[in-house]
C-alpha positions in Angstrom: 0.0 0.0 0.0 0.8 3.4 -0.1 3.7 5.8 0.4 0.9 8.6 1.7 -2.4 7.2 0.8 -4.6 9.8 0.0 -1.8 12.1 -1.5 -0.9 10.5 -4.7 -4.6 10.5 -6.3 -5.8 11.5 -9.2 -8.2 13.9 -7.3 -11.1 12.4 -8.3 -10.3 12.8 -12.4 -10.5 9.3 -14.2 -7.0 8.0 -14.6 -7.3 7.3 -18.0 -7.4 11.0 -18.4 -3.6 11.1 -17.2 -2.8 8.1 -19.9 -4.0 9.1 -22.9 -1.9 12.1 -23.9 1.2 10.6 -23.1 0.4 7.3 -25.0 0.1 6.6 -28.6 -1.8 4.0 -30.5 0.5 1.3 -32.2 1.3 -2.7 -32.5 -1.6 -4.8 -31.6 0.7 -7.8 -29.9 -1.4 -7.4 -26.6 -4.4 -7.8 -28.3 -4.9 -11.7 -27.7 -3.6 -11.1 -24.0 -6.8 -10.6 -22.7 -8.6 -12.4 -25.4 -10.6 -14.7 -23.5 -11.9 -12.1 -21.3 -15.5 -11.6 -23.2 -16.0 -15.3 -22.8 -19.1 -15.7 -20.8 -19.0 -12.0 -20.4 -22.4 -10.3 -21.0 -23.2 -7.1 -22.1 -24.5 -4.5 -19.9 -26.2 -1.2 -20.1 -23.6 2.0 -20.1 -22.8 3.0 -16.5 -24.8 -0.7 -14.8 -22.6 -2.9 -12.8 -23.1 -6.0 -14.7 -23.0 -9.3 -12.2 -19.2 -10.6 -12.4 -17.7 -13.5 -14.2 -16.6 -16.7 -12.5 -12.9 -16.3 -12.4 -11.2 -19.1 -15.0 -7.4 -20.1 -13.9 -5.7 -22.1 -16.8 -4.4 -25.8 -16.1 -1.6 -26.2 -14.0 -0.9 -22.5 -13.7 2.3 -20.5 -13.0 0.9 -17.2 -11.2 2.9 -14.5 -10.7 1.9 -11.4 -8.2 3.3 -7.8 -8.6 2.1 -5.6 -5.1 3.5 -1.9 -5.2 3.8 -2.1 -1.8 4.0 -5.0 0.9 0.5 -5.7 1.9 -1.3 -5.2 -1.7 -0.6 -8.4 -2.5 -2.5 -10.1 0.4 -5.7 -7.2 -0.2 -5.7 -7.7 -3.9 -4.9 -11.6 -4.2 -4.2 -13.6 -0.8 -7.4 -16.2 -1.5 -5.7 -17.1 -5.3 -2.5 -17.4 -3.7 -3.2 -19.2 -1.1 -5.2 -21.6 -3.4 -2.8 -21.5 -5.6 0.3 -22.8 -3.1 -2.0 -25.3 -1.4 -2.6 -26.7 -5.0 0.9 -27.2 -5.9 1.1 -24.3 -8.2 4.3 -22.3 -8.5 3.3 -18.9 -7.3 5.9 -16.1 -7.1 5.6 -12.4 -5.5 7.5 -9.5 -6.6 7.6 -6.3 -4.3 7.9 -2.9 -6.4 9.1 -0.9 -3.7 9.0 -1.7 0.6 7.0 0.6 1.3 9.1 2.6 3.2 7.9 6.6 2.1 4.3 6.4 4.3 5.1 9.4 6.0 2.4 8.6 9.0 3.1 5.1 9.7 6.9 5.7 10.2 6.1 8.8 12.6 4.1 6.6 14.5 6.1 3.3 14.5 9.3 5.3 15.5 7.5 7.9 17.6 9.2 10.6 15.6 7.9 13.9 14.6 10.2 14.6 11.9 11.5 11.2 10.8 15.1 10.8 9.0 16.3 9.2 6.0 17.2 6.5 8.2 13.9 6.2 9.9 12.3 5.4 6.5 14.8 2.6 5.4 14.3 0.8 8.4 10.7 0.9 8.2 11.0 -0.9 4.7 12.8 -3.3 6.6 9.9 -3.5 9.1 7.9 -3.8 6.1 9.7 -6.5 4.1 9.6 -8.7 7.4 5.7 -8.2 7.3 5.6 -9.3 4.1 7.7 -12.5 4.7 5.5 -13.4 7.8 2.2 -12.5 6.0 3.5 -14.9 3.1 3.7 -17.9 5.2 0.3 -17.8 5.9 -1.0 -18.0 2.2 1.8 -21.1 1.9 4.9 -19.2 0.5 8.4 -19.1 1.7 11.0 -16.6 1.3 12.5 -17.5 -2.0 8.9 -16.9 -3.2 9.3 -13.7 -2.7 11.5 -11.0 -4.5 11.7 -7.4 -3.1 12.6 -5.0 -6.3 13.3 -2.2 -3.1 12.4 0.8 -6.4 11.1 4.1 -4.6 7.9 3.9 -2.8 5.7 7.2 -3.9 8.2 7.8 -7.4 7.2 5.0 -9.5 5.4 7.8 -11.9 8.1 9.6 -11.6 10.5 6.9 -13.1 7.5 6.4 -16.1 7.1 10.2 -16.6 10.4 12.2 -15.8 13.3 9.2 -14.9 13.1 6.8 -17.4 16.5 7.2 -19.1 19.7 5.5 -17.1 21.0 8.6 -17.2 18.7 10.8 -14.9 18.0 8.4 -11.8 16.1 9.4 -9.2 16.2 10.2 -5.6 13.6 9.0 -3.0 13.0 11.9 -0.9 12.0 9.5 2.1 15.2 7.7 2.0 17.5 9.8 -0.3 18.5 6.5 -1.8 19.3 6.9 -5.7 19.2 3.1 -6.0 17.7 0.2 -4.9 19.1 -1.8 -1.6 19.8 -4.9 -3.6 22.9 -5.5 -5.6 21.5 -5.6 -8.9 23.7 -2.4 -10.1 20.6 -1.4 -10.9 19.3 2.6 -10.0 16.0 4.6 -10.1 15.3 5.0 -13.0 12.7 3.7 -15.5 14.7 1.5 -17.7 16.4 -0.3 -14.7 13.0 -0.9 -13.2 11.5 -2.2 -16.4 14.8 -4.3 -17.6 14.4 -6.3 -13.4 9.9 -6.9 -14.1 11.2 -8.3 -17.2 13.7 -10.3 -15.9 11.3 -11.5 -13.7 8.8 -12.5 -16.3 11.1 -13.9 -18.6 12.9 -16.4 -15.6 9.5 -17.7 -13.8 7.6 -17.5 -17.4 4.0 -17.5 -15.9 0.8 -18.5 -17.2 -1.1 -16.3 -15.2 0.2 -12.7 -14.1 -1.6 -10.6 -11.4 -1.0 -6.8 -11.5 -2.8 -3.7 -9.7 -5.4 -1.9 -12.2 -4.0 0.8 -14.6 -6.8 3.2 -13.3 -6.2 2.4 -9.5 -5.8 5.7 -7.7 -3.1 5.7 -6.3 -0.3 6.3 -8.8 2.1 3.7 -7.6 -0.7 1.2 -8.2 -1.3 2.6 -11.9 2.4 3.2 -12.8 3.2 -0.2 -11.6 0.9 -2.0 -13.9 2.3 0.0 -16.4 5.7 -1.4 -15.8 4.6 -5.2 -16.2 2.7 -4.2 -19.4 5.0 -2.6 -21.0 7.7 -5.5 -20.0 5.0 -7.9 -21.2 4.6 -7.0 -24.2 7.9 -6.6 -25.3 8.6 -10.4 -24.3 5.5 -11.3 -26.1 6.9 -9.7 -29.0 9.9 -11.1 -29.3 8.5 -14.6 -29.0 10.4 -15.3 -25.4 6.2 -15.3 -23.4 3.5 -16.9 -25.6 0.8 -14.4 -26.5 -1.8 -15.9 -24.2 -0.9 -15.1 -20.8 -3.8 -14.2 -18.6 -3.7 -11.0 -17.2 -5.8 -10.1 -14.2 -5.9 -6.9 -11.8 -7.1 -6.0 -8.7 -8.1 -2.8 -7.5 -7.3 -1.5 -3.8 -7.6 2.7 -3.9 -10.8 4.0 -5.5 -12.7 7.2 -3.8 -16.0 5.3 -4.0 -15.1 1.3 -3.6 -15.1 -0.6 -1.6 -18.0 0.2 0.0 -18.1 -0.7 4.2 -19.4 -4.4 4.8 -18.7 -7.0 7.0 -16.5 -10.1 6.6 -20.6 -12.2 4.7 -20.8 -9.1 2.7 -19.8 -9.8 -0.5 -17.1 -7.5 -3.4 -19.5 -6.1 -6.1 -17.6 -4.7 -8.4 -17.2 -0.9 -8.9 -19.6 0.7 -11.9 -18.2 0.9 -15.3 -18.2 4.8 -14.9 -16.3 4.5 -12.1 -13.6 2.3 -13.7 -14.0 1.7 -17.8 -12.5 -0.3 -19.9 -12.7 -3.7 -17.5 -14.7 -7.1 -17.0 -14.7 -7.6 -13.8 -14.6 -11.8 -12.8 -14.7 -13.2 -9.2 -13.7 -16.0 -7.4 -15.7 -17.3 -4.4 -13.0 -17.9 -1.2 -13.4 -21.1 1.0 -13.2 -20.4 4.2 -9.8 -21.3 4.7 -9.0 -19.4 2.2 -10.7 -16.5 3.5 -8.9 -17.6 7.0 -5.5 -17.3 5.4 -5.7 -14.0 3.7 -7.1 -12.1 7.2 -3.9 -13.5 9.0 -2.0 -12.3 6.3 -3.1 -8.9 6.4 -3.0 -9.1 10.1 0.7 -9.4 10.0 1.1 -5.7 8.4 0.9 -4.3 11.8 2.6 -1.4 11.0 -0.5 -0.2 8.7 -3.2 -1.1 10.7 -3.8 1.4 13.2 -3.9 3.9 9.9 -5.5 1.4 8.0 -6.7 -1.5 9.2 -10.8 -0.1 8.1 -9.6 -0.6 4.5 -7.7 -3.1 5.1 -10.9 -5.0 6.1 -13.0 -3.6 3.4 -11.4 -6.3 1.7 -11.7 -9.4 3.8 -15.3 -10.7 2.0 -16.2 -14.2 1.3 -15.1 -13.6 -2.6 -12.1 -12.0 -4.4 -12.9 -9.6 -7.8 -10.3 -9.2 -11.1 -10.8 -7.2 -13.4 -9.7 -8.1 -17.3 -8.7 -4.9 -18.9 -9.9 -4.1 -22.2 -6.6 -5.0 -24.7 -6.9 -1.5 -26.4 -6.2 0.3 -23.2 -3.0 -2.3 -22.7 -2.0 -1.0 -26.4 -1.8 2.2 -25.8 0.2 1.9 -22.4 2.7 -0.7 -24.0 3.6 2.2 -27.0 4.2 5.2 -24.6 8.1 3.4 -24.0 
């Protein structure tokens, strides 16, 4: 979740809005990605909230989970993973950033007013601990997990204003210019999109789980963009086979999720409200459903902030969304 949720939104004007200008229409290799999303799918009327799909995982699946923060990836998918690992599926989980830039959480986990540059990289420590521990509960270990350690609250800035190797950027939580690990890798945009496809390319999954392009909060949005854009490339140069299913999940929306309690189940939002999507869902036993709240209740560190939201999200099913393959086009062209 978030470097400052609530600070890096789109203040209420439809993310796609912030896309389009920047993108260009082009190749069509994405096109199939998301082919078999209309199967089963009926039409609705503009602006209804048509019922959701059953979810469909391919045979034998390899899933692999990108969270932009720790915690996203237990809010957004802990029931499929979960079901996943207990099936004998491969399942991997790569972290985008720690975490580490949510400015409220550190002041209150370190009881400091004015936290330091040092305050905020060991709070991504804190952080990547959660994330191990919450892991073990939807049946992963630690080599399932990869931590990318990119900037938590600059991924747009990477997309937008960093992307060359020659103009990295500097977290100003942290002041770091580079990740932790020793990849030789910096912040910028081509370093982060050079490790997603490294990580694409080496567990070669059948099914890849990303946050929604028109999520909120722009680490959410620019992080799908990053798997898209590393996507397609290795689609088109035959190293991933065309049909990979690509699902999202939504976490920050002004309006959704709506308050409930743990027998209430996820509708999905209204296609005004996020366009361009069909939404498919996934009923969660209640093991399943078991797993993913003791996952979420390892992220101590963001529950006293967030632990309302995080609950919004603890329902007896789990919703994706299959995003329309034009909108993938035109995100895979803007690199």
């Amino acid at each position: 979740m978030p470097a400052a949720r609530g600070e890096r939104t789109f203040g209420g004007v439809a993310p796609e809005r912030r896309l389009l200008p920047a993108a260009r229409l082009g190749r069509a290799s994405l096109l199939s990605v998301l082919l078999v999303a209309a199967v089963g799918l009926g039409a609705a009327p503009d602006g209804a909230r048509p019922g959701p799909g059953t979810l469909v995982i391919p045979r034998s699946p390899r899933v692999l989970v990108f969270a932009p923060h720790p915690d996203d990836e237990t809010i957004g998918a802990g029931g499929l993973i979960f079901r996943s690992t207990h099936r004998g599926a491969p399942v991997r989980v790569v972290f985008v950033t720690n975490g580490d830039g949510y400015e409220q959480a550190v002041e209150q986990d370190f009881h400091e007013q004015k936290p330091r540059d040092t305050d905020y990289v060991e709070f991504g420590e804190v952080r990547r601990r959660e994330a191990v521990a919450a892991a073990r509960h939807l049946g992963l270990h630690r080599g399932d997990l990869v931590f990318l350690g990119f900037p938590d609250g600059g991924l747009a800035q990477l997309w937008q204003d960093h992307w060359s190797r020659t103009r990295p950027y500097t977290s100003p939580y942290t002041k770091e210019d580079s990740p932790p690990a020793p990849d030789g890798a910096e912040y910028d945009g081509q370093d982060l999109a050079s490790l997603v496809g490294r990580e694409l390319r080496t567990f070669r999954p059948t099914v890849v789980v990303i946050p929604h392009p028109y999520d909120a909060h722009l680490d959410h949005a620019t992080a799908s963009y990053f798997v898209i854009d590393a996507l397609d490339a290795l689609q088109a140069a035959h190293v991933l086979p065309e049909h990979v299913l690509v699902l999202t999940y939504l976490v920050h929306n002004p309006v959704w999720p709506s308050a409930g309690t743990d027998r209430d189940r996820l509708a999905p939002p209204s296609r005004q409200n996020i366009p361009d999507t069909l939404w498919t869902e996934t009923d969660l036993a209640p093991a399943e459903l078991a797993a993913k709240e003791g996952a979420l209740g390892e992220y101590r560190s963001q529950l006293p902030m967030l632990g309302d939201l995080l609950r919004r999200f603890c329902r007896p099913n789990e919703l994706y969304g299959r995003v329309k393959s034009g909108l993938l086009d035109r995100i895979a062209e803007v690199h």
